[in-house]
C-alpha atoms as one frame of an Amber mdcrd trajectory, in Angstrom:
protein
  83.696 118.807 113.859  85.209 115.800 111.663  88.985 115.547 111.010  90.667
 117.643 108.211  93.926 116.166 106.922  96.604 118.466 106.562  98.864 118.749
 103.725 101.760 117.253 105.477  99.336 113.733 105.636  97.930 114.451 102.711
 101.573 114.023 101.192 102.127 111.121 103.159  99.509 108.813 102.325  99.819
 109.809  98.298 103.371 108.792  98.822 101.997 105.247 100.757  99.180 105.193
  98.252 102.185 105.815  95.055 104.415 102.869  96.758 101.826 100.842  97.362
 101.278  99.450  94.045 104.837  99.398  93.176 106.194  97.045  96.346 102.833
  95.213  95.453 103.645  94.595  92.017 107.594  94.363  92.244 106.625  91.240
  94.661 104.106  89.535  92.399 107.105  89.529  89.342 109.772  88.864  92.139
 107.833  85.746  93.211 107.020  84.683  89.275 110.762  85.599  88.589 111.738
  83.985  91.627 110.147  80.987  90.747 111.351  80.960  86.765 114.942  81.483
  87.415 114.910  79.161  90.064 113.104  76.375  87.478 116.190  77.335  85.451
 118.613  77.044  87.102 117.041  74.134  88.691 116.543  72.365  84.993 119.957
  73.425  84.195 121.775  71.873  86.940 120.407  68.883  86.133 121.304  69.301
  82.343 124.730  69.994  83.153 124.751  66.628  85.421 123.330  64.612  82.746
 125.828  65.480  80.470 128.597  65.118  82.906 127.195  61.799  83.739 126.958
  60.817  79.533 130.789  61.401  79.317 130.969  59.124  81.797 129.279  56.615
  80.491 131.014  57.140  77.128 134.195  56.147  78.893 133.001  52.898  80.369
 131.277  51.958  77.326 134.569  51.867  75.204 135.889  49.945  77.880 132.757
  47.601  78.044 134.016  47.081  74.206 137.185  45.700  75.299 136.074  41.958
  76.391 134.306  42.128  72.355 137.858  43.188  71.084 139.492  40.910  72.886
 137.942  37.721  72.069 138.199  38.815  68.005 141.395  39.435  68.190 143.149
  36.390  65.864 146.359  36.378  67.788 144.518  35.719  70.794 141.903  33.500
  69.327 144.749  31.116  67.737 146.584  31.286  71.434 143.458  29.771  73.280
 142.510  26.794  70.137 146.060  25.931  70.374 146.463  26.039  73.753 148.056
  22.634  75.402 149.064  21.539  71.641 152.465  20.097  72.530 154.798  21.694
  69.667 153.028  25.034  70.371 155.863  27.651  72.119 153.105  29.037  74.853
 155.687  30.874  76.897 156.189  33.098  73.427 152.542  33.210  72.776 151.533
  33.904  76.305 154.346  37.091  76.502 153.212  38.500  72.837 149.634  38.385
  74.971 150.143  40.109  77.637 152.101  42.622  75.601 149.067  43.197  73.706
 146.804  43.550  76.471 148.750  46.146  77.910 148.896  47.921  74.674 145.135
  47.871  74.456 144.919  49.131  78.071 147.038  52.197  77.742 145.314  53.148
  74.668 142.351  53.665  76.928 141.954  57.487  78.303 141.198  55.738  82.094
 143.841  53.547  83.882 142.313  49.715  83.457 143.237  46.199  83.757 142.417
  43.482  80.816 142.286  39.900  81.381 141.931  37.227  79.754 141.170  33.442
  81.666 141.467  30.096  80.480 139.497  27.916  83.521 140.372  24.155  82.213
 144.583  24.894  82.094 144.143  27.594  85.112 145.662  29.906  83.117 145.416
  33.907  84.119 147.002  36.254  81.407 146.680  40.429  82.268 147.880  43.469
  81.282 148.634  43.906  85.015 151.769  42.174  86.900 149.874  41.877  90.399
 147.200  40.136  88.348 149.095  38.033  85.502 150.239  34.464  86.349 148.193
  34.383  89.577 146.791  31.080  90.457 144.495  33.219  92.960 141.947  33.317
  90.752 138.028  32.785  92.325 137.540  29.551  89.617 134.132  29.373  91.086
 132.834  32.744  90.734 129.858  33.625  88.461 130.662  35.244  85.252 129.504
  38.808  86.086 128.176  40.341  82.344 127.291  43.869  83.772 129.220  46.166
  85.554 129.906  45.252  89.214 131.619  46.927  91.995 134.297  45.197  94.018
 135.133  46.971  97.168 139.089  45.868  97.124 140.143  45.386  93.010 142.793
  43.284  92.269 145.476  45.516  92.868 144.469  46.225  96.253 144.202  50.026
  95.785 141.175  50.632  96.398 137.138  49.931  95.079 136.933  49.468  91.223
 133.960  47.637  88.765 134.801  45.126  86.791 132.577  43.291  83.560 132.984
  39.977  82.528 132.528  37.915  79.121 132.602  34.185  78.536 132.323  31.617
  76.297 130.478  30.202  75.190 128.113  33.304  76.390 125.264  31.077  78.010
 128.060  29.882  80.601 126.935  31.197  84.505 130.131  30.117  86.629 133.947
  30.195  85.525 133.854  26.684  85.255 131.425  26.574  82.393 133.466  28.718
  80.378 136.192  27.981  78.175 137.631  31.154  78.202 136.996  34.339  80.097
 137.759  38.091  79.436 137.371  40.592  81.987 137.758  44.595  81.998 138.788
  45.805  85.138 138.967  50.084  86.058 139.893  51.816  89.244 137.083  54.104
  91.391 140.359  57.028  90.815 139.245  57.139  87.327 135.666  58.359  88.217
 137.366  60.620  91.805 139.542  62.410  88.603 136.217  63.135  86.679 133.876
  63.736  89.937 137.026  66.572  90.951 137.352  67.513  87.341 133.304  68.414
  87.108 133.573  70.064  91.013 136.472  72.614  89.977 134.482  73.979  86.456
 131.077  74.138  88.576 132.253  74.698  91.793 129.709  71.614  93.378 130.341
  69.041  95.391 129.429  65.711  93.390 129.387  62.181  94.471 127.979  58.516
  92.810 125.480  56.673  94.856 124.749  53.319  94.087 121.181  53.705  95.787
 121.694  51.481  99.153 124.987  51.872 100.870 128.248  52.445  98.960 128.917
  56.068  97.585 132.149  57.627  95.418 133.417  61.040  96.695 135.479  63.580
  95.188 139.115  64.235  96.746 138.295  67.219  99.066 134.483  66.273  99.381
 133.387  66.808 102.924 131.617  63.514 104.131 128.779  65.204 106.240 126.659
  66.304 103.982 127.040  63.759 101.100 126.578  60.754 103.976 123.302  63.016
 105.675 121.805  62.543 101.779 122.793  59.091 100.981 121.013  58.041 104.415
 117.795  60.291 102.960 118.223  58.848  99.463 118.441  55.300 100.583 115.335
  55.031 101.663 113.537  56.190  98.255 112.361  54.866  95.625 114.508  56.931
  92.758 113.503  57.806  89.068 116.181  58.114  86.519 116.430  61.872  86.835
 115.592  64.046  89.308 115.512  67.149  91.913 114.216  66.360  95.666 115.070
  69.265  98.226 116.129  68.159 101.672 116.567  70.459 105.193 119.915  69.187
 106.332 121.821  70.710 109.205 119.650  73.915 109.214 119.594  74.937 105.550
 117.979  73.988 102.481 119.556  71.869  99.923 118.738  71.208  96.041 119.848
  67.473  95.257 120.234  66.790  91.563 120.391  62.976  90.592 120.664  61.288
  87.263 121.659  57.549  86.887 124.081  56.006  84.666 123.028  53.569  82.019
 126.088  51.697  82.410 127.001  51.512  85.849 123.634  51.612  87.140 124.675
  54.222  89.831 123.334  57.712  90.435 125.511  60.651  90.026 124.349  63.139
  92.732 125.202  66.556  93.726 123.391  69.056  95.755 123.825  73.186  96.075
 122.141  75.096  98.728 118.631  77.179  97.608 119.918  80.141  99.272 123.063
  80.288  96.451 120.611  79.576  93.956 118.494  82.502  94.841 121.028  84.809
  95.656 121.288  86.415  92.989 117.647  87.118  92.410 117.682  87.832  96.555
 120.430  90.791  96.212 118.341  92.443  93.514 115.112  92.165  95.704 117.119
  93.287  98.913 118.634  96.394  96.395 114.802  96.901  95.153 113.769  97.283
  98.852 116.608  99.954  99.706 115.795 101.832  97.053 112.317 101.786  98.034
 113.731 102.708 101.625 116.099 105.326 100.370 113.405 107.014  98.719 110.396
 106.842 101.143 112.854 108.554 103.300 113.728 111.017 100.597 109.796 111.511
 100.450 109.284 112.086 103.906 112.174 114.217 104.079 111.042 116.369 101.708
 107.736 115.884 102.907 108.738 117.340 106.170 110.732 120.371 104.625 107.562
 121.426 102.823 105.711 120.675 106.534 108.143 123.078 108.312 108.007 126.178
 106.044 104.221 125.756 104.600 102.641 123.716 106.712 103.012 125.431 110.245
 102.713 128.093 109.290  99.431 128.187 107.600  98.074 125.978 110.928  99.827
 128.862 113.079  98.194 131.545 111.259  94.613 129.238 111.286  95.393 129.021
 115.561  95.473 132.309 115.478  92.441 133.259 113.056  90.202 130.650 115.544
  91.338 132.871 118.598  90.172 135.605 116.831  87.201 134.374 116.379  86.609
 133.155 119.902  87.353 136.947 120.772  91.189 136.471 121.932  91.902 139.771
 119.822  95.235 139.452 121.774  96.571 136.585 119.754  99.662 137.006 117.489
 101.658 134.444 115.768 105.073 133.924 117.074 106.634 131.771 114.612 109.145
 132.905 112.539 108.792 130.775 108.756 112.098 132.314 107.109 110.529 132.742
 104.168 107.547 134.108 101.876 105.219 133.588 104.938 106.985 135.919 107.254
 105.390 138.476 105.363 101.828 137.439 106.022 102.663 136.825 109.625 103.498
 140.174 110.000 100.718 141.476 108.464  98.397 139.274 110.390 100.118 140.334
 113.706  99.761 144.069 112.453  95.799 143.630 111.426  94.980 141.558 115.110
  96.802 144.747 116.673  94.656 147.033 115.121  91.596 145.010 115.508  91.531
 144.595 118.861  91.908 148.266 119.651  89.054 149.013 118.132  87.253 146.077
 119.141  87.998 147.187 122.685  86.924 150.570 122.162  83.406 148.796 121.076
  83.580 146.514 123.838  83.858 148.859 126.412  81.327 150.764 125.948  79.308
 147.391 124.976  80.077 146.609 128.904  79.064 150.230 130.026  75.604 150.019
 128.472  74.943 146.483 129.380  75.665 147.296 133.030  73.590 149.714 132.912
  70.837 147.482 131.415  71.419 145.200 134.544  71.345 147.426 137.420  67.788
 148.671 135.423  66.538 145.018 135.546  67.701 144.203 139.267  66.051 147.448
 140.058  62.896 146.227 139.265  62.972 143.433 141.575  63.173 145.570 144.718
  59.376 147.208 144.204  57.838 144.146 143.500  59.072 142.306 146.645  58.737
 145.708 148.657  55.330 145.644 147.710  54.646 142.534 149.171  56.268 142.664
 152.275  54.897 145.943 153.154  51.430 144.112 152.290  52.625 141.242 154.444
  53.370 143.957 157.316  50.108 145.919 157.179  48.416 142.544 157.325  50.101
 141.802 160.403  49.274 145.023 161.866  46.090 144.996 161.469  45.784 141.566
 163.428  47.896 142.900 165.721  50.479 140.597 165.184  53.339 142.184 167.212
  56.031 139.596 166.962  55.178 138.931 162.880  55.675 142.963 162.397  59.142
 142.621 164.597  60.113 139.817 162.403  59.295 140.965 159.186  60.989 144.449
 160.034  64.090 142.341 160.690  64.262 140.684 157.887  63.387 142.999 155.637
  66.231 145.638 156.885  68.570 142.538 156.213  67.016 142.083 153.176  67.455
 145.865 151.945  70.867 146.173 153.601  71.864 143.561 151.161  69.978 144.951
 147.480  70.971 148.449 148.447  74.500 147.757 147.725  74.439 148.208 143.832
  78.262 148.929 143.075  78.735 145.624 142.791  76.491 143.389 141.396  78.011
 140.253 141.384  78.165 138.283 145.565  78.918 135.038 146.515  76.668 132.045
 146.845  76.506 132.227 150.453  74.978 135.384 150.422  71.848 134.800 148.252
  71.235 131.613 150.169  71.544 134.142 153.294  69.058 136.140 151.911  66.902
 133.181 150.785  66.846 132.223 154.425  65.259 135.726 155.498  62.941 135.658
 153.194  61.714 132.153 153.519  61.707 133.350 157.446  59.517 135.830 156.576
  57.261 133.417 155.239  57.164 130.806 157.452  55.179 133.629 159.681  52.886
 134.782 156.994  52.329 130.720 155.888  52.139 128.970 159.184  52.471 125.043
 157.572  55.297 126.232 155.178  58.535 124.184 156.052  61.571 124.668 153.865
  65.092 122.617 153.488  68.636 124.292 151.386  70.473 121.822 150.875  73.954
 123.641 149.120  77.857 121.941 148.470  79.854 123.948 150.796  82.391 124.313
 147.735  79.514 125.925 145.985  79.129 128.478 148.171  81.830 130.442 146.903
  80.831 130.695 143.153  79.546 134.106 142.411  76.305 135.184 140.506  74.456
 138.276 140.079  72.359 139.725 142.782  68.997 138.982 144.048  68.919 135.733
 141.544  67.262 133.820 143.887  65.099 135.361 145.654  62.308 135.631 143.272
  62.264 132.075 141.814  61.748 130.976 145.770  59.009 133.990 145.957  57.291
 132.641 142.495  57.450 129.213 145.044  55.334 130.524 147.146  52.974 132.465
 145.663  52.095 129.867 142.561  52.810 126.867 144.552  52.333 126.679 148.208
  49.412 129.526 148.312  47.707 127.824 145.511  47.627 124.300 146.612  46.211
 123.304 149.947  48.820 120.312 149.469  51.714 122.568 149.558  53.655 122.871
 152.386  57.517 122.615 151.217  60.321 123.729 149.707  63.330 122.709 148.508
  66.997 124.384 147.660  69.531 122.402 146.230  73.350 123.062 144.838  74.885
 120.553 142.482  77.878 120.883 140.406  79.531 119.060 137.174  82.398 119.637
 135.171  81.392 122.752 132.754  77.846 123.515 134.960  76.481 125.014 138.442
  72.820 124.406 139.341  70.601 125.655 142.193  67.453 123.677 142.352  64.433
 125.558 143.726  61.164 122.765 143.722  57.998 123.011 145.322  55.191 120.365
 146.213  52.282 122.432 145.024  49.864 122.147 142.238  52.376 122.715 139.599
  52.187 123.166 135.952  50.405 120.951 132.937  52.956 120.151 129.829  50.913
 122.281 127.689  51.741 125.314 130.229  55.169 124.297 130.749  56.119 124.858
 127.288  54.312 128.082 127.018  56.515 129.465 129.949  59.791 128.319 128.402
  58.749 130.490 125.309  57.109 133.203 127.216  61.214 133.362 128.680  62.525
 133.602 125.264  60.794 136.864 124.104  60.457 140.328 125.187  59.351 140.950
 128.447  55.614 141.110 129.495  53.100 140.745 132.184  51.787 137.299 131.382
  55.715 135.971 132.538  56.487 138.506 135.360  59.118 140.217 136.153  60.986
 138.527 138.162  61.382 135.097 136.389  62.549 137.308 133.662  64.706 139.490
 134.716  66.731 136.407 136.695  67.096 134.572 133.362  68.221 137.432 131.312
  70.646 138.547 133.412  72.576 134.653 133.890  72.124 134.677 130.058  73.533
 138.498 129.752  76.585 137.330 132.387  77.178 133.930 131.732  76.542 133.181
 127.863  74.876 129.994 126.017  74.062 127.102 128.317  73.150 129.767 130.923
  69.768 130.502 132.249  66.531 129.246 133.900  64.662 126.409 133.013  61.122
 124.775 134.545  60.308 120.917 135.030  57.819 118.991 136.543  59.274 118.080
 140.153  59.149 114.740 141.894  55.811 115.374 143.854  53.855 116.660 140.896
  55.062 120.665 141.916  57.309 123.240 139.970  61.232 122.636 139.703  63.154
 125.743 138.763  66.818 125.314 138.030  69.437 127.904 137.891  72.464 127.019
 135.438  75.320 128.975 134.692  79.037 128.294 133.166  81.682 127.869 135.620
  84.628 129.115 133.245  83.314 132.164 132.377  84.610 135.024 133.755  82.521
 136.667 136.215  84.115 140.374 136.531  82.070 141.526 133.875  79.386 140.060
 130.975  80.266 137.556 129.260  81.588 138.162 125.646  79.729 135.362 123.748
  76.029 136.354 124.120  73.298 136.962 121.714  70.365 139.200 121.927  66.576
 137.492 121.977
């Protein structure tokens, strides 16, 4: 019988089958969202870090404009062609310098130093007093006409880039020049704007000048920044760019643009996982919503299980025992609700059912029994008739000790059939009985041998009277007797799970296929003389007692004779005829 859902699955998998395309398609725009936000945000970090980094620039361009300023400035063009002129007042000129250097550096928004060398009179002139006067000065350094980056600075404060402009403008070294002007500002100027940019977008930017040396913001933690300048350093760097690196267990977004000025990258770098959270919460909130009402589904799912559900399949179990004839059945459950009205009524309608059904039944049982004990009675002329042949025979060849035996025998054999009140015995006793009679044989058939062969736990089953008898009789006569051959026969017991068989077999003549098939029919219909009685009656009445599957069958044996096989059901009751029988 295939598999029926019930509505309870049915609900469930509509539910799967409604989700399904939902999760399914809330992942495919997740992932496409995913991806476009993260492109965004992506594009817009580095946006944000490009402009950062053209402010910057801005800055050190004005002061790359200094040097220009400087040298067309006519106070301090007329200072260097009339320097050394001897009725010149330098110490006036030099102080009115240096005065205006320091203006111009303090108009600047960044803290800088301006400079201004003369090589041939070793003259140093600055807008800073750690700087102005010195005679310190590296007179055989190369004129430097793009930014550079000292490590030290003049003041000794820490790293700063300086830029350089001589003249004439072709001059390499200092001492080519006859004058120099140099623009000096400190690293704090770009730490300000690196913590300035960290506080508005809450990063963590540095500069990189693509080898070794790197400028930190103030509360920049050096472990990450130094893992990606060691990863960076060994790349060959575009001007702009994103590159994602695995540092320290978690994924990291670097963002690098480099300045046009300084020739440096500005870098900074925000985990993935902040980038996506935002898009992650509202997938993880998607998914409990999901969860929240799957569970809401099955819940209700489950409700409608409890009070429809069981018990329509309770009222179904019940219906099927019906069916099966267990009029006794009655539903127990109690549904607390619209169905505890049907239940009732069921429970009322199986009540009245099976009293009347048991009033049929009964006398159903009475007449069958009495159909039975008309069958088995049958069987005792027909085998009466033969032994009393069997007898006179022997009498007549005065065969004292055959007429002894057969009497014997035969009073057994009637002291056993004569007992009609009950018609169901044990095993044991028909293979008793078999025994007499195949006794009473062996003295009428002198080269008959026989062998029973029966499970000692089989012995106890019980079967209607006198079932045996005749299919070891039908043995004889239409085996052994009719085949010069035949000189044996065998009982056998097995048993399997649902089935009992007793084996009777011969080594006669046997049967041809054509004939075979014509007996199993000839068993089928009404009675009549071309099957005999007895084979009859003995299937009947294990069909009559022990339903479908019960019965006797014939097959061609091993040594070309007749194999007749008992089989009956070993669950069915055997107290009275079983329920589950139809009429052929």
């Amino acid at each position: 019988m295939p598999y029926k859902l019930n509505i309870f699955s049915k609900i469930l998998i509509l539910l799967v089958l409604l989700l399904i395309p939902i999760v399914v398609l809330y992942s495919f725009t997740n992932r496409i969202t995913n991806n476009v936000v993260q492109d965004q945000i992506q594009s817009s970090n580095l946006n944000r870090l490009s402009f950062f980094l053209h402010q910057l620039d801005s800055n050190v361009e004005r002061l790359a404009m200094s040097p220009v300023i400087l040298g067309s400035d006519p106070y301090i063009r007329e200072f260097i062609d009339r320097s050394g002129t001897p009725d010149y007042d330098m110490l006036k000129e030099q102080s009115r310098i240096i005065e205006k250097l320091s203006l111009q550096s303090v108009a600047s928004g960044w803290v800088n130093e301006l400079t201004i060398v003369i090589p041939k009179e070793k003259k140093v002139l600055s807008s800073s007093i750690f700087v102005n006067g010195t005679d310190q000065w590296p007179w055989t350094s190369s004129v430097h006409r793009t930014w550079s980056y000292d490590t030290q600075g003049a003041n000794k404060s820490g790293g700063s880039f300086y830029r350089e402009i001589s003249e004439p403008f072709r001059a390499e070294v200092l001492d080519q020049a006859r004058v120099l002007y140099q623009v000096r500002f400190s690293t704090q100027n770009l730490i300000q704007l690196l913590d300035v940019y960290k506080l508005d977008k809450r990063s963590d930017p540095f500069l990189f000048d693509g080898q070794t040396a790197s400028i930190v913001n103030s509360t920049s933690d050096l472990t990450i920044p130094g893992a990606i300048r060691e990863r960076l350093a060994g790349m060959s760097l575009p001007a702009s760019g994103q590159v994602q690196f695995d540092i320290a267990g978690q994924q990291y977004l670097i963002s690098f643009v480099k300045s046009e000025q300084l020739g440096w990258y500005l870098v900074d770098y925000v985990p993935v996982e902040k980038i996506l959270s935002p898009i992650t919460m509202t997938r993880n909130l998607f998914y409990v919503s999901i969860g929240l009402l799957l569970g809401m589904s099955v819940l209700a799912s489950f409700l409608l299980y409890r009070n429809v559900q069981i018990p329509i399949v309770k009222m179904i179990q019940s219906v099927q025992k019906v069916k099966r004839g267990d009029l006794s059945a009655r539903i127990e459950y109690k549904a607390k609700n619209e169905f505890d009205f049907l239940i009732q009524r069921f429970n009322e309608m199986a009540q009245q059912i099976q009293v009347l059904v048991e009033d049929v039944y009964a006398e159903k049982i009475r007449s069958r029994e009495a159909t039975l004990k008309q069958l088995q009675s049958q069987i005792h002329p027909h085998f009466l008739y033969n032994s009393l042949f069997f007898i006179i025979n022997s009498a007549e060849m005065e065969d004292k000790e055959s007429v002894v035996a057969m009497a014997q025998n035969l009073a057994e054999y009637y002291r056993y059939t004569t007992r009609v009140e009950n018609q169901m015995v044990r095993l044991r006793e028909e293979v008793d009985m078999a025994h007499h009679y195949l006794n009473i044989q062996t003295l009428r058939i002198h080269r008959l041998t026989y062998e029973i062969k029966v499970p000692e736990a089989m012995m106890e089953e019980r079967i209607p009277r006198l079932i045996l008898q005749p299919l070891v009789e039908n043995a004889i006569i239409h085996g052994i007797e009719r085949s010069l051959q035949g000189d044996r026969i065998m009982i056998t017991g097995e048993q399997d799970a649902d089935f009992n068989r007793l084996i009777v077999e011969d080594n006669g003549g046997g049967l041809s296929d054509e004939d075979m098939e014509k007996l199993h029919k000839q068993l089928g219909a009404s009675m009549s003389d071309e099957v005999g009685c007895g084979t009859w009656n003995v299937h009947h009445r294990l069909y009559y007692q022990f339903g479908v599957g019960s019965g006797l069958t014939f097959h061609r044996g091993a040594s070309g004779g007749m194999r007749a096989v008992l089989t009956w059901n070993r669950h069915v009751q055997t107290s009275g005829p079983a329920m589950e029988v139809r009429e052929t």
